[in-house]
PDB file of the backbone (N, CA, C, O) and the ligand in Angstrom, with CONECT records:
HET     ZN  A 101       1
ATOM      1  N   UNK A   1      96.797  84.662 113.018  1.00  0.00           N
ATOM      2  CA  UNK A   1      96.527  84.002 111.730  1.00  0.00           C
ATOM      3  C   UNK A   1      95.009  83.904 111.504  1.00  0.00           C
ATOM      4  O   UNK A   1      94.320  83.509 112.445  1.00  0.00           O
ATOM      5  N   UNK A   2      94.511  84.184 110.499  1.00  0.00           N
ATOM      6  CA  UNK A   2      93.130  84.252 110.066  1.00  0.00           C
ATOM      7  C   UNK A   2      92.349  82.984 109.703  1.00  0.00           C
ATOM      8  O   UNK A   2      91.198  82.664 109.999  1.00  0.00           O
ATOM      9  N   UNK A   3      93.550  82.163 108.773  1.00  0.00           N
ATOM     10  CA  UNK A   3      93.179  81.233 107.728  1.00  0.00           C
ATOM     11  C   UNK A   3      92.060  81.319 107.006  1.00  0.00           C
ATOM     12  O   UNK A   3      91.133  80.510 106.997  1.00  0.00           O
ATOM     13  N   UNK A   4      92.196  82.662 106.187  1.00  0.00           N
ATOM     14  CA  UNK A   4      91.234  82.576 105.337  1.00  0.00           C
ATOM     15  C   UNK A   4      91.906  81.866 103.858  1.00  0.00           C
ATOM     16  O   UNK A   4      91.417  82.068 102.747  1.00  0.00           O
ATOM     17  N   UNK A   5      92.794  81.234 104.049  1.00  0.00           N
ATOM     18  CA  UNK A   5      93.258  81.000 102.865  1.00  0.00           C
ATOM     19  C   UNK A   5      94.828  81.385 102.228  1.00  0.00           C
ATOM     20  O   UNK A   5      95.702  81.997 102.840  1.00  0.00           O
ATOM     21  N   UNK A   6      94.900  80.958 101.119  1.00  0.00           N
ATOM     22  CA  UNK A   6      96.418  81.493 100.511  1.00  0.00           C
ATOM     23  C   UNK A   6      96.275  82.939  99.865  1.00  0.00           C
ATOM     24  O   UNK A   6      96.073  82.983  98.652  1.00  0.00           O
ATOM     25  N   UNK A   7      96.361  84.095 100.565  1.00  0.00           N
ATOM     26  CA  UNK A   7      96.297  85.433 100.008  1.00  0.00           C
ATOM     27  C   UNK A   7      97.372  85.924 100.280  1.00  0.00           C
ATOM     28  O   UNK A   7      97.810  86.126 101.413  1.00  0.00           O
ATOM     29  N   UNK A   8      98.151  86.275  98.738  1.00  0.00           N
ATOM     30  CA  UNK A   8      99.433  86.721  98.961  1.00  0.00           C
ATOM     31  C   UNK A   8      98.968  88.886  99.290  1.00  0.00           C
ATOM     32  O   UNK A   8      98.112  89.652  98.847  1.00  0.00           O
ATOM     33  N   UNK A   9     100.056  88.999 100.207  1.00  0.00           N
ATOM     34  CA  UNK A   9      99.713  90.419 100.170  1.00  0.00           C
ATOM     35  C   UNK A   9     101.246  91.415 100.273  1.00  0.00           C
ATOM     36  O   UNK A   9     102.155  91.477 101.102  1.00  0.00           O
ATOM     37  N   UNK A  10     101.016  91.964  99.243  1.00  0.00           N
ATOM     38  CA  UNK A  10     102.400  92.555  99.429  1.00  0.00           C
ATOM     39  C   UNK A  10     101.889  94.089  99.334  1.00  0.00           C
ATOM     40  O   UNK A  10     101.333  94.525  98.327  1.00  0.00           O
ATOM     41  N   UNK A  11     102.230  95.134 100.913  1.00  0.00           N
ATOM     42  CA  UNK A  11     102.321  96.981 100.704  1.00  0.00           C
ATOM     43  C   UNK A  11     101.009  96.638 101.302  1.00  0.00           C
ATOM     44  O   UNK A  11     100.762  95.777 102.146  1.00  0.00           O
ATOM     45  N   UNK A  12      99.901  97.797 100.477  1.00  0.00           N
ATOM     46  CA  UNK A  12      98.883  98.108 101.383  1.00  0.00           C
ATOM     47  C   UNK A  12      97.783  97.558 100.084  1.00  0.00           C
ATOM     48  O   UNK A  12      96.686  98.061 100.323  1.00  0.00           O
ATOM     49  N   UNK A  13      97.742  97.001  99.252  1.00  0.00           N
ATOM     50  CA  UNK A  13      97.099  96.589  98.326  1.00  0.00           C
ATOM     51  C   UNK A  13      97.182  94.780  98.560  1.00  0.00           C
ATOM     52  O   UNK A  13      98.293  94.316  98.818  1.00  0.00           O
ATOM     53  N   UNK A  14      96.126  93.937  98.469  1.00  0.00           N
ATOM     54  CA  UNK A  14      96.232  92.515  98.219  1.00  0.00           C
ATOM     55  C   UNK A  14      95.929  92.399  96.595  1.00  0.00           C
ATOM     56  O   UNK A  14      95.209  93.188  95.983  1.00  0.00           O
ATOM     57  N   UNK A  15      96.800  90.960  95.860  1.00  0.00           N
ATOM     58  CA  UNK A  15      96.583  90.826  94.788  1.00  0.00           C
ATOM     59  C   UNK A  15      95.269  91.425  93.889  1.00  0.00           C
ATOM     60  O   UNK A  15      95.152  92.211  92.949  1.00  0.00           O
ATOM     61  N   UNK A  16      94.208  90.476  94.844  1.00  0.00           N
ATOM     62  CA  UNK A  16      93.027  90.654  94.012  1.00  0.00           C
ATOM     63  C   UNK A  16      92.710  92.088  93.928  1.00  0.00           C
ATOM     64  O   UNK A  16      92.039  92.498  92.981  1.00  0.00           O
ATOM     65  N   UNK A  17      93.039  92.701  94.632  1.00  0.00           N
ATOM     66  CA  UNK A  17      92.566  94.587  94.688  1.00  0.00           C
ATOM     67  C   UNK A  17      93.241  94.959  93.230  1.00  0.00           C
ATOM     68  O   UNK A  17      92.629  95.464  92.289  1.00  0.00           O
ATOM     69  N   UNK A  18      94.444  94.648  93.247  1.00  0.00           N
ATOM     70  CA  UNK A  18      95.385  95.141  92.344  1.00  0.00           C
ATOM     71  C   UNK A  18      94.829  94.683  91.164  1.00  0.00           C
ATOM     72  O   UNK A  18      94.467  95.591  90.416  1.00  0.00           O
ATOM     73  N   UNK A  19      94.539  92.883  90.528  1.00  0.00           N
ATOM     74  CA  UNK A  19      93.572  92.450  89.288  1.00  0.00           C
ATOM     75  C   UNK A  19      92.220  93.560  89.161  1.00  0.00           C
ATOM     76  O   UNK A  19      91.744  93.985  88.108  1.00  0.00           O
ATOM     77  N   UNK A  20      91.658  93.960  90.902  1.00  0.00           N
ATOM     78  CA  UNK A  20      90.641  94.273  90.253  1.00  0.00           C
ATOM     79  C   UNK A  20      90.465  95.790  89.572  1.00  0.00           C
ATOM     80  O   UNK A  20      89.484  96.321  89.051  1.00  0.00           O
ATOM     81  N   UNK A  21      91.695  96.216  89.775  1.00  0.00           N
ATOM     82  CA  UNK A  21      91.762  98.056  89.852  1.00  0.00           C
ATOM     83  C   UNK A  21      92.868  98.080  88.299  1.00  0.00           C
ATOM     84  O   UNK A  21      93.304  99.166  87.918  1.00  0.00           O
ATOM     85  N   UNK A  22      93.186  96.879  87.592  1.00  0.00           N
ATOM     86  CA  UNK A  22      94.743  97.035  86.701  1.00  0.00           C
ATOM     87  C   UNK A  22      93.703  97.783  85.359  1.00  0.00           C
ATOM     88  O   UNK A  22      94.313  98.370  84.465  1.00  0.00           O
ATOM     89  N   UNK A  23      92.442  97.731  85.302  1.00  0.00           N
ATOM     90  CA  UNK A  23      91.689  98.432  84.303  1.00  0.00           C
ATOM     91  C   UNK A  23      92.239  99.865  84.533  1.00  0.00           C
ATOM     92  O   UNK A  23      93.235 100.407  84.053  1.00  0.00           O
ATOM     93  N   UNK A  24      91.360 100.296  85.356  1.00  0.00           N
ATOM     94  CA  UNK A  24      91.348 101.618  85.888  1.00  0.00           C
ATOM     95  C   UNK A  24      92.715 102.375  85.881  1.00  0.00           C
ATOM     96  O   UNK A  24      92.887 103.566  85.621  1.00  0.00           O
ATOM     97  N   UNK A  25      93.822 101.271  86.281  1.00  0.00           N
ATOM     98  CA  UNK A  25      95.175 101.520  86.879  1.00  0.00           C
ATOM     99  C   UNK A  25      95.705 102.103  85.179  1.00  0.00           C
ATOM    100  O   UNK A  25      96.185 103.212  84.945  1.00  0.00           O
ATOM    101  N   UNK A  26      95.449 101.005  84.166  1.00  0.00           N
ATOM    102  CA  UNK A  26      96.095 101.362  82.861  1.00  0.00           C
ATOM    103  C   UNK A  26      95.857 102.641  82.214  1.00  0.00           C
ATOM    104  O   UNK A  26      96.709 103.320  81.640  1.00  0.00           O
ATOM    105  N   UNK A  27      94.062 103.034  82.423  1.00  0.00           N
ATOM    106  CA  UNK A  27      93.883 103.866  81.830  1.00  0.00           C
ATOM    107  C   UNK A  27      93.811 105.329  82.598  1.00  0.00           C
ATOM    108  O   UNK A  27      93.471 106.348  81.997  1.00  0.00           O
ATOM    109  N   UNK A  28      94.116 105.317  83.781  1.00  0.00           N
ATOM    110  CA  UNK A  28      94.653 106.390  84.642  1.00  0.00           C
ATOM    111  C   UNK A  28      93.412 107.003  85.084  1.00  0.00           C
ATOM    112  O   UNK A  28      93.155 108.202  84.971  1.00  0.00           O
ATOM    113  N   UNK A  29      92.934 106.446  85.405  1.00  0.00           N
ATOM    114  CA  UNK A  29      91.538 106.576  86.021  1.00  0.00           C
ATOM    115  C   UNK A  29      91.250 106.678  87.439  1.00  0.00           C
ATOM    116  O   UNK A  29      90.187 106.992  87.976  1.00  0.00           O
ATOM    117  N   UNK A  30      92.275 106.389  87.921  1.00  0.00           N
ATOM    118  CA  UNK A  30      92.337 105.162  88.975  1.00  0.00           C
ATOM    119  C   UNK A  30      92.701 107.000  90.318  1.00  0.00           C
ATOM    120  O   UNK A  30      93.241 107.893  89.665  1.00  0.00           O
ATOM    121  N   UNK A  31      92.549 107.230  91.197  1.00  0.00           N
ATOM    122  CA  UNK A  31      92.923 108.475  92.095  1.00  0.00           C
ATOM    123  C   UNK A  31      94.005 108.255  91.887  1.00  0.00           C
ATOM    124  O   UNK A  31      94.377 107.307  91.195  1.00  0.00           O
ATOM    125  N   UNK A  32      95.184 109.550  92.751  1.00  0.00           N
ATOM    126  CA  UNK A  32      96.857 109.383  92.511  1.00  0.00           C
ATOM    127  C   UNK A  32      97.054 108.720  93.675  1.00  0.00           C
ATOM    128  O   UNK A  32      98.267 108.516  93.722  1.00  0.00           O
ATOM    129  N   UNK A  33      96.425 108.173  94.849  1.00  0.00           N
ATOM    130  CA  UNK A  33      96.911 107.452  95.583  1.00  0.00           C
ATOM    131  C   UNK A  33      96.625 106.123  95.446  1.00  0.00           C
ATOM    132  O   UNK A  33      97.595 105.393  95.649  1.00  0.00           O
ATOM    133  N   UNK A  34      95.494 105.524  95.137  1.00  0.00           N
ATOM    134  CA  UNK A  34      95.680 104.523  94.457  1.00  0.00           C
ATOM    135  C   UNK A  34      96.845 104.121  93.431  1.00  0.00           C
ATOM    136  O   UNK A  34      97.390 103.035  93.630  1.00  0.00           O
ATOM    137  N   UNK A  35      97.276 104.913  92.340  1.00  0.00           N
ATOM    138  CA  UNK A  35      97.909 104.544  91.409  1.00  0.00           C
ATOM    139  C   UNK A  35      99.676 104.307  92.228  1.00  0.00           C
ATOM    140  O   UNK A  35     100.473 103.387  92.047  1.00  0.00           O
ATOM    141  N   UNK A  36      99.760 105.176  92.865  1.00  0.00           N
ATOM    142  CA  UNK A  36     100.645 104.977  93.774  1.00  0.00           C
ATOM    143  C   UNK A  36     100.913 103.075  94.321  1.00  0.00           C
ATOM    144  O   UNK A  36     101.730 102.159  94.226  1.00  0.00           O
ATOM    145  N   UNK A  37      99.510 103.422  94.928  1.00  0.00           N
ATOM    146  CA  UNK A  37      99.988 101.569  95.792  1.00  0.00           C
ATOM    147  C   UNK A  37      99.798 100.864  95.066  1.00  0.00           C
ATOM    148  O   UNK A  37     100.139  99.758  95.485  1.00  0.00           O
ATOM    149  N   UNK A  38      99.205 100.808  93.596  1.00  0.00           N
ATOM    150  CA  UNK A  38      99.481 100.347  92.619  1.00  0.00           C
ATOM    151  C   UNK A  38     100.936  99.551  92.338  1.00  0.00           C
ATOM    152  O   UNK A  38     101.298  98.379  92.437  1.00  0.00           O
ATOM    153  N   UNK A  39     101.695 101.041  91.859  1.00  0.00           N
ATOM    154  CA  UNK A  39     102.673 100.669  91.804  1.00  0.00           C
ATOM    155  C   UNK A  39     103.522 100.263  92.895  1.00  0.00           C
ATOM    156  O   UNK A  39     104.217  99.300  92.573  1.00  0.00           O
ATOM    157  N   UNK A  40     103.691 100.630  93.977  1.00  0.00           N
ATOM    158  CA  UNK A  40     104.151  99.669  95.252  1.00  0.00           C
ATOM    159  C   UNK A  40     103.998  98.829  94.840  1.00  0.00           C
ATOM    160  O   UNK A  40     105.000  98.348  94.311  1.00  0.00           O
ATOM    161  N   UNK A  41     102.765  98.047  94.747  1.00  0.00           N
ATOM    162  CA  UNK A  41     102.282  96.539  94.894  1.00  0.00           C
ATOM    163  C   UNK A  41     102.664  95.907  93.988  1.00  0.00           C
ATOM    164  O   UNK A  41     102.575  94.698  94.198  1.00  0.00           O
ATOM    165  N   UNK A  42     103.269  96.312  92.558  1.00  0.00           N
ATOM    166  CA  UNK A  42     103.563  95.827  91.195  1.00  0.00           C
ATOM    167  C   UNK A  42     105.290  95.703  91.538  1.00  0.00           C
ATOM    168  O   UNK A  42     105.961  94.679  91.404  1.00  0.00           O
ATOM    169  N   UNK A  43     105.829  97.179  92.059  1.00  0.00           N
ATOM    170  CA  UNK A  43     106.792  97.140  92.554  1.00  0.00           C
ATOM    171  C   UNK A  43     107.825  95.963  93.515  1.00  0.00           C
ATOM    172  O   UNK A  43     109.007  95.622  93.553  1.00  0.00           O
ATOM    173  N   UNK A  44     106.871  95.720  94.031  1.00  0.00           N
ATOM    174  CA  UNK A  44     107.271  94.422  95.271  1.00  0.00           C
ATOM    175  C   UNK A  44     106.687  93.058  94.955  1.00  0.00           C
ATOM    176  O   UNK A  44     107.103  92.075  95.569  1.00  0.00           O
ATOM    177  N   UNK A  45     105.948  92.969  94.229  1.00  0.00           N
ATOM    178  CA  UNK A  45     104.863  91.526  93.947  1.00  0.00           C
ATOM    179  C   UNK A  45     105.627  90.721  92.809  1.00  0.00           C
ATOM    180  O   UNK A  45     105.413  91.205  91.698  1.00  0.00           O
ATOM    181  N   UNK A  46     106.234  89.916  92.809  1.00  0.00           N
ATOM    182  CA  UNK A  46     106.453  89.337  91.577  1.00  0.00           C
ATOM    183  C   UNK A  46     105.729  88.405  91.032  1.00  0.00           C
ATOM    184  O   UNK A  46     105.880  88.041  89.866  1.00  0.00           O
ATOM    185  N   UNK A  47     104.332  87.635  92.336  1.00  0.00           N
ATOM    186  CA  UNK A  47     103.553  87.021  91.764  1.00  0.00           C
ATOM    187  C   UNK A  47     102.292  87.710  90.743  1.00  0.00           C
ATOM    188  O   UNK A  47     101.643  87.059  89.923  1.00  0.00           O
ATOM    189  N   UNK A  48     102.125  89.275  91.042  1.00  0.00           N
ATOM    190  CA  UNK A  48     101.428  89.931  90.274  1.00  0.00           C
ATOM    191  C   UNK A  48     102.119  90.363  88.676  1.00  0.00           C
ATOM    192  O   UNK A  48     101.364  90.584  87.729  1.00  0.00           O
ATOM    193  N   UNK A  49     103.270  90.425  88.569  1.00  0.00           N
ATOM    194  CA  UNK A  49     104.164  90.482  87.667  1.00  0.00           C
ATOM    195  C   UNK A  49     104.371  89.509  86.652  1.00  0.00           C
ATOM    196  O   UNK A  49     104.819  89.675  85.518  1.00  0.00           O
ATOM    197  N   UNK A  50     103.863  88.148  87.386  1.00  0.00           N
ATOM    198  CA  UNK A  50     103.990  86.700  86.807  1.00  0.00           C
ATOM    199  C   UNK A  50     102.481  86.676  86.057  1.00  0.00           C
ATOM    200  O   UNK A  50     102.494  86.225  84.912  1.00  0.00           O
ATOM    201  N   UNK A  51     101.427  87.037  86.492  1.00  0.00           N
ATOM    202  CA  UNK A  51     100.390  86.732  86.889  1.00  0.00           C
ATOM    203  C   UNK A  51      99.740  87.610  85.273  1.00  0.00           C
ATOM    204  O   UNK A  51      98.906  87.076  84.543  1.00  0.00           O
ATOM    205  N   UNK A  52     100.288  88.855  85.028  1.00  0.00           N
ATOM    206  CA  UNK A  52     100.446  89.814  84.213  1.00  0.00           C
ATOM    207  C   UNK A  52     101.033  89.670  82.466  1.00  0.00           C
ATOM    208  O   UNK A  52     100.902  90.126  81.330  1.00  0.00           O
ATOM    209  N   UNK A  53     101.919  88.432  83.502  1.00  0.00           N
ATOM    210  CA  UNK A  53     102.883  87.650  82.078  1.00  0.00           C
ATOM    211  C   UNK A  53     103.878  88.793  81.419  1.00  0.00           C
ATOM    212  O   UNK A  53     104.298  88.825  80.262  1.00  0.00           O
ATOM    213  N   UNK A  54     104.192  89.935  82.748  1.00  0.00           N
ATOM    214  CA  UNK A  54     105.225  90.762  82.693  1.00  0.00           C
ATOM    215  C   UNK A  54     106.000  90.414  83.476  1.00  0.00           C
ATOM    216  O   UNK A  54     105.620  90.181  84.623  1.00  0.00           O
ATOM    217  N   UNK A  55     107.800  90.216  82.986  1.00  0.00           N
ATOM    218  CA  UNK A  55     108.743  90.381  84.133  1.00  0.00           C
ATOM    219  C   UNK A  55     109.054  91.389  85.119  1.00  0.00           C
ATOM    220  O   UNK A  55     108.236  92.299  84.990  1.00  0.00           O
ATOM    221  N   UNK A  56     109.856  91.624  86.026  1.00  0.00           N
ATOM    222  CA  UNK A  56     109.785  93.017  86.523  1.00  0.00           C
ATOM    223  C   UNK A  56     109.953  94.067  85.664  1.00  0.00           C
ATOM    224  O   UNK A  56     109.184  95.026  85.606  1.00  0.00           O
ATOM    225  N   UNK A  57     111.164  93.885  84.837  1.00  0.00           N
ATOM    226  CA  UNK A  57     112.200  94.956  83.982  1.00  0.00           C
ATOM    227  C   UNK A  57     110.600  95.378  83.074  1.00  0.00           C
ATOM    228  O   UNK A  57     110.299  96.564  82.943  1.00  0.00           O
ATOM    229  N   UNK A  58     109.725  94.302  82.531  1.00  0.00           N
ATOM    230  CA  UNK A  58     108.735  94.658  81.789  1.00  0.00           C
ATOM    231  C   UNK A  58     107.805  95.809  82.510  1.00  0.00           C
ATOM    232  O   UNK A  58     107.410  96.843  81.973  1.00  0.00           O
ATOM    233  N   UNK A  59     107.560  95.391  83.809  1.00  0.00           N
ATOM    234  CA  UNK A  59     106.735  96.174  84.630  1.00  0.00           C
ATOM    235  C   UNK A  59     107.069  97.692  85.087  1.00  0.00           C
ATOM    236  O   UNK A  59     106.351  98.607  85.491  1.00  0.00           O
ATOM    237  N   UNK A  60     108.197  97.597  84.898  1.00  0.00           N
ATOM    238  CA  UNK A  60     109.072  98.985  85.191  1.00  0.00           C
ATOM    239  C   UNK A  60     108.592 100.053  83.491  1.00  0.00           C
ATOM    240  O   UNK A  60     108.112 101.158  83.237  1.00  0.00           O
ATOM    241  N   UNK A  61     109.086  98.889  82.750  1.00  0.00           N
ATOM    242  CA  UNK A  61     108.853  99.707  81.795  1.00  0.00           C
ATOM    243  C   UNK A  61     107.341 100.242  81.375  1.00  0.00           C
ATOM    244  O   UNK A  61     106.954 101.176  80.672  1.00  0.00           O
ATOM    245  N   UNK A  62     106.896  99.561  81.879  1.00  0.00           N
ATOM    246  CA  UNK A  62     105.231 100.278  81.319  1.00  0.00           C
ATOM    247  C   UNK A  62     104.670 100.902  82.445  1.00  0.00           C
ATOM    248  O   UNK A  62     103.445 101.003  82.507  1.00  0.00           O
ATOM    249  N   UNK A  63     105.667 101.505  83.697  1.00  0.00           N
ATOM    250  CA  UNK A  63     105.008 102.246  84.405  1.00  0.00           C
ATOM    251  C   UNK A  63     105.759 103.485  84.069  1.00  0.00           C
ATOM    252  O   UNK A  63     105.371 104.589  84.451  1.00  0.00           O
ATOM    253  N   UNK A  64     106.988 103.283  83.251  1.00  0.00           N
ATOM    254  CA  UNK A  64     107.266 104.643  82.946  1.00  0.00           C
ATOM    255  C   UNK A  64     106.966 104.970  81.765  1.00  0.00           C
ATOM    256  O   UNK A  64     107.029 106.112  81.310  1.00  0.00           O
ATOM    257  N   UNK A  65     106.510 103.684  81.013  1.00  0.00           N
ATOM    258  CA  UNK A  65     105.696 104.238  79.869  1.00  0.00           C
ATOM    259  C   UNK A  65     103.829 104.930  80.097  1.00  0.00           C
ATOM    260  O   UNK A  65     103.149 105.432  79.203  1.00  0.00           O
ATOM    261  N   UNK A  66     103.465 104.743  81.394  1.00  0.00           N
ATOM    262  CA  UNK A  66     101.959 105.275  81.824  1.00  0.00           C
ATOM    263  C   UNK A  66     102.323 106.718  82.552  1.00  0.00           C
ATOM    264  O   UNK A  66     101.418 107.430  82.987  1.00  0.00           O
ATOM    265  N   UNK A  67     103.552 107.052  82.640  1.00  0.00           N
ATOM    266  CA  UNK A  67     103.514 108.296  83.162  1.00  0.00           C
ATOM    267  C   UNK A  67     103.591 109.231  81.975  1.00  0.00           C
ATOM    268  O   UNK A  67     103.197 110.349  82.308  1.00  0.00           O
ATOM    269  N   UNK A  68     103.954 109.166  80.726  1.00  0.00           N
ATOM    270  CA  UNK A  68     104.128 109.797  79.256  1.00  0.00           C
ATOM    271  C   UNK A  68     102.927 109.489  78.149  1.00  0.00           C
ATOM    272  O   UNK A  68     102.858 110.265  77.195  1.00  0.00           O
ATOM    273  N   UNK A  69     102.182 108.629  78.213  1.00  0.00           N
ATOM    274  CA  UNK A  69     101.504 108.159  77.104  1.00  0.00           C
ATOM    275  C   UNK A  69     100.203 108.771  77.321  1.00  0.00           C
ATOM    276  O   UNK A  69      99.963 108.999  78.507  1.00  0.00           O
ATOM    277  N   UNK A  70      99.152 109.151  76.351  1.00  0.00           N
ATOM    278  CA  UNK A  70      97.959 109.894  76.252  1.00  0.00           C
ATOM    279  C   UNK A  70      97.082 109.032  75.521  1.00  0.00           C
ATOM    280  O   UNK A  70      95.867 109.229  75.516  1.00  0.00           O
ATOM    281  N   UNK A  71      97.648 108.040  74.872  1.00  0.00           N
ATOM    282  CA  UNK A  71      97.087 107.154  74.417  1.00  0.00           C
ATOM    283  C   UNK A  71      96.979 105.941  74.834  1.00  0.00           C
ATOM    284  O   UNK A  71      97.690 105.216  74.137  1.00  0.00           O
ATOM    285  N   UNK A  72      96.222 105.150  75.945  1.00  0.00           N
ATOM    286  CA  UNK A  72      96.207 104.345  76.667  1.00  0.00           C
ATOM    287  C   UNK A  72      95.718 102.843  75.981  1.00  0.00           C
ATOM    288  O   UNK A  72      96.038 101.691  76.273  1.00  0.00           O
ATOM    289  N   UNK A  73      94.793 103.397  74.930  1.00  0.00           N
ATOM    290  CA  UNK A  73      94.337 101.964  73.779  1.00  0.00           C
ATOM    291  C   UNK A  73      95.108 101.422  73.170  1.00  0.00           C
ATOM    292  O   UNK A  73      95.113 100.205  72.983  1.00  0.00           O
ATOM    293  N   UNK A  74      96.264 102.565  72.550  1.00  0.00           N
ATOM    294  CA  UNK A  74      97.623 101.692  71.856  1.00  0.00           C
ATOM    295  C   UNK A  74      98.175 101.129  73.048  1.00  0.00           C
ATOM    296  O   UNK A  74      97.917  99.929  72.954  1.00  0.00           O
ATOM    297  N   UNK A  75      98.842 101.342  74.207  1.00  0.00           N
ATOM    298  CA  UNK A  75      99.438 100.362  75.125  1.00  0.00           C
ATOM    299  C   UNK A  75      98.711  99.214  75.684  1.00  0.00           C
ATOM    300  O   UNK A  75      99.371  98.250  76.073  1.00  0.00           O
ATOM    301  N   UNK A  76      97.391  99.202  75.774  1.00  0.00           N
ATOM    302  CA  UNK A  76      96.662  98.304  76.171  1.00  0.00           C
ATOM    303  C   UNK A  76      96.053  97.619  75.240  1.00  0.00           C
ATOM    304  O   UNK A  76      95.364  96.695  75.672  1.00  0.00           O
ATOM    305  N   UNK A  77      96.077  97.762  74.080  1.00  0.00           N
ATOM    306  CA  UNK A  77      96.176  96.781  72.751  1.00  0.00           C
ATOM    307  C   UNK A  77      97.703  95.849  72.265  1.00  0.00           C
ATOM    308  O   UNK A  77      97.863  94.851  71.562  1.00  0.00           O
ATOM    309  N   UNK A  78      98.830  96.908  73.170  1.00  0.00           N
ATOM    310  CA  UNK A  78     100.372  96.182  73.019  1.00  0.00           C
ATOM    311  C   UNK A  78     100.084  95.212  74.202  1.00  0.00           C
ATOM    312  O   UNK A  78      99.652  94.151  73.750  1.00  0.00           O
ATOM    313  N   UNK A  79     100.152  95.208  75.219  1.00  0.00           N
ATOM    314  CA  UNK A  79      99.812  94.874  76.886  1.00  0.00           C
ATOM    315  C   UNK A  79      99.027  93.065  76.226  1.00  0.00           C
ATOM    316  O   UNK A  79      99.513  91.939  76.327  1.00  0.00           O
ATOM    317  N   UNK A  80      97.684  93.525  75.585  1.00  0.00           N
ATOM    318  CA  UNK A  80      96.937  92.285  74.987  1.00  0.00           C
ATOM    319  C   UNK A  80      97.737  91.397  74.168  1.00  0.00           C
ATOM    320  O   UNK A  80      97.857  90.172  74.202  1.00  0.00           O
ATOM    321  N   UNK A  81      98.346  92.429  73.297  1.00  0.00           N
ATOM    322  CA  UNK A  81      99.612  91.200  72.179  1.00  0.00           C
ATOM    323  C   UNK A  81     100.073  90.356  72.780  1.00  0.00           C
ATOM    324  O   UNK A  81      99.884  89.141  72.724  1.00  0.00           O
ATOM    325  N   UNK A  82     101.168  91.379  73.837  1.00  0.00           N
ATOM    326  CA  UNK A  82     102.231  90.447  74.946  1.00  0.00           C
ATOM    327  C   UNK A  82     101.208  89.327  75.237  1.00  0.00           C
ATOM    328  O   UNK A  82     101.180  88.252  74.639  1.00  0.00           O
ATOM    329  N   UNK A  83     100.551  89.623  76.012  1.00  0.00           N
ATOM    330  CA  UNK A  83      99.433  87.956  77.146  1.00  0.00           C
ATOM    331  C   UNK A  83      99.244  87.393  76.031  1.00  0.00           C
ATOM    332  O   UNK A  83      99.267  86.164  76.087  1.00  0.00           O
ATOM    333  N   UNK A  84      99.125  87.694  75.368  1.00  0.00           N
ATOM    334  CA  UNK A  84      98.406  86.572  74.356  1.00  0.00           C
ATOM    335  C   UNK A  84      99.219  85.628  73.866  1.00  0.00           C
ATOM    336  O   UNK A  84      98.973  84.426  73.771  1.00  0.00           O
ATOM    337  N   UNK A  85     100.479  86.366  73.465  1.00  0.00           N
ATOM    338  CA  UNK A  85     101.557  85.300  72.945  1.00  0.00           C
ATOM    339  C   UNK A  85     102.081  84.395  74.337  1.00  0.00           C
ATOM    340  O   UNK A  85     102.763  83.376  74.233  1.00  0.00           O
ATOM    341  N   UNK A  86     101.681  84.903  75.480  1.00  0.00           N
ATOM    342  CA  UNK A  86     102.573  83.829  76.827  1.00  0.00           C
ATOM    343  C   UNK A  86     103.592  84.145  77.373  1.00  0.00           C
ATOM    344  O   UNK A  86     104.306  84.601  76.480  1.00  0.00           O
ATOM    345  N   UNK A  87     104.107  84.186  78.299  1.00  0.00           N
ATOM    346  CA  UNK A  87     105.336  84.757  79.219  1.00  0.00           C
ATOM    347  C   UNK A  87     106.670  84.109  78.687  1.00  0.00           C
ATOM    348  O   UNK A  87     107.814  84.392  79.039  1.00  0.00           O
ATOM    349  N   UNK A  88     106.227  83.086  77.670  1.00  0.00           N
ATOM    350  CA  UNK A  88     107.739  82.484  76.811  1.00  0.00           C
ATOM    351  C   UNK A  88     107.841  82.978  75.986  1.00  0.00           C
ATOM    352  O   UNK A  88     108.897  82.543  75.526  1.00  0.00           O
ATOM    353  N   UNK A  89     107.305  84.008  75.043  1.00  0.00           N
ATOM    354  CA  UNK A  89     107.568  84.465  73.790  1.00  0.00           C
ATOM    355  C   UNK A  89     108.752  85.678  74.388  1.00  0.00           C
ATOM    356  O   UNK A  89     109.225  86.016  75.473  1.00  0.00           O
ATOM    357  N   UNK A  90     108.855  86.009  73.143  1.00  0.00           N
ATOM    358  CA  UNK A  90     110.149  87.067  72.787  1.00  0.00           C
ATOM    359  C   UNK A  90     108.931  88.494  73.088  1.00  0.00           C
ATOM    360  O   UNK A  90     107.764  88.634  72.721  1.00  0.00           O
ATOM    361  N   UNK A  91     110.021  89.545  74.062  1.00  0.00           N
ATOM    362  CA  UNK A  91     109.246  90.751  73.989  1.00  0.00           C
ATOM    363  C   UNK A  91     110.069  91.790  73.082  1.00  0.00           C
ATOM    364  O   UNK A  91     111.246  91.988  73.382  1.00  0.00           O
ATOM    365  N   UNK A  92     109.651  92.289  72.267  1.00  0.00           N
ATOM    366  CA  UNK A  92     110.637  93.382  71.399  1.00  0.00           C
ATOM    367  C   UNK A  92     110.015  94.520  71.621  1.00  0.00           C
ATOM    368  O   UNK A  92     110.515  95.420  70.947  1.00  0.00           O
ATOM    369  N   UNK A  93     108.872  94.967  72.480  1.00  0.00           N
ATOM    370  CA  UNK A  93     108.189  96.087  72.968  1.00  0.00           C
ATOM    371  C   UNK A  93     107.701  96.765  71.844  1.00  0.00           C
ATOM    372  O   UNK A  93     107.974  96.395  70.702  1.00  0.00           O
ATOM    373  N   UNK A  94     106.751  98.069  72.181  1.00  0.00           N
ATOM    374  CA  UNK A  94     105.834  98.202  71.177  1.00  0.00           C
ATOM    375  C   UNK A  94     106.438  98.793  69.968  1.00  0.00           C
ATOM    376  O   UNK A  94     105.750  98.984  68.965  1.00  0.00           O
TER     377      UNK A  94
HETATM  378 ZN    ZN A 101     100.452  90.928  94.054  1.00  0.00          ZN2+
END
C-alpha cells in the first residue's frame, strides 16, 4: 500500500491520465494504443463515466460514434450540450 491517497485505477490508465488525455482522446489525436486503454479504462470505470456525466450505454455509444465521425466539433459541441444540462436531464442524442 502506498497511501498516496484515494486514486481510483481501473486497466493500465488511472483516472486522472484518462481526464487528462479525453481532449486528445475525442479528437483522435491521441496514438492507437492509447486510444485503446482509453477505452478499456472508460470501458471498466464507471466513476469516469459518472464523472463525464455519461452513463455506460452513453459511453458505448460515443465510442462507436468516434470510430465513424470526421467531424469531431459537432460531437464535442453535442458532448458540451449533454454536461451542461447535468447527468439528470433527458438524453435524446445528437
Ligand atoms: Zn476512471
Amino acid at each position: 500500500m502506498s497511501g498516496e491517497g484515494p486514486e481510483e485505477k481501473c486497466g493500465s490508465l488511472d483516472c486522472r491520465e484518462v481526464f487528462r488525455r479525453l481532449d486528445d482522446y475525442l479528437d483522435g489525436t491521441l496514438p492507437a494504443e492509447d486510444i485503446v486503454a482509453m477505452r478499456d479504462h472508460l470501458d471498466a470505470c464507471s466513476h469516469c463515466a459518472d464523472e463525464y456525466g455519461f452513463g455506460a450505454g452513453m459511453v458505448a455509444e460515443l465510442k462507436a460514434k468516434l470510430r465513424t465521425v470526421e467531424c469531431p466539433d459537432r460531437l464535442r459541441a453535442w458532448i458540451a450540450e449533454q454536461t451542461s444540462r447535468g447527468p439528470s436531464g433527458e438524453s435524446p442524442g445528437p
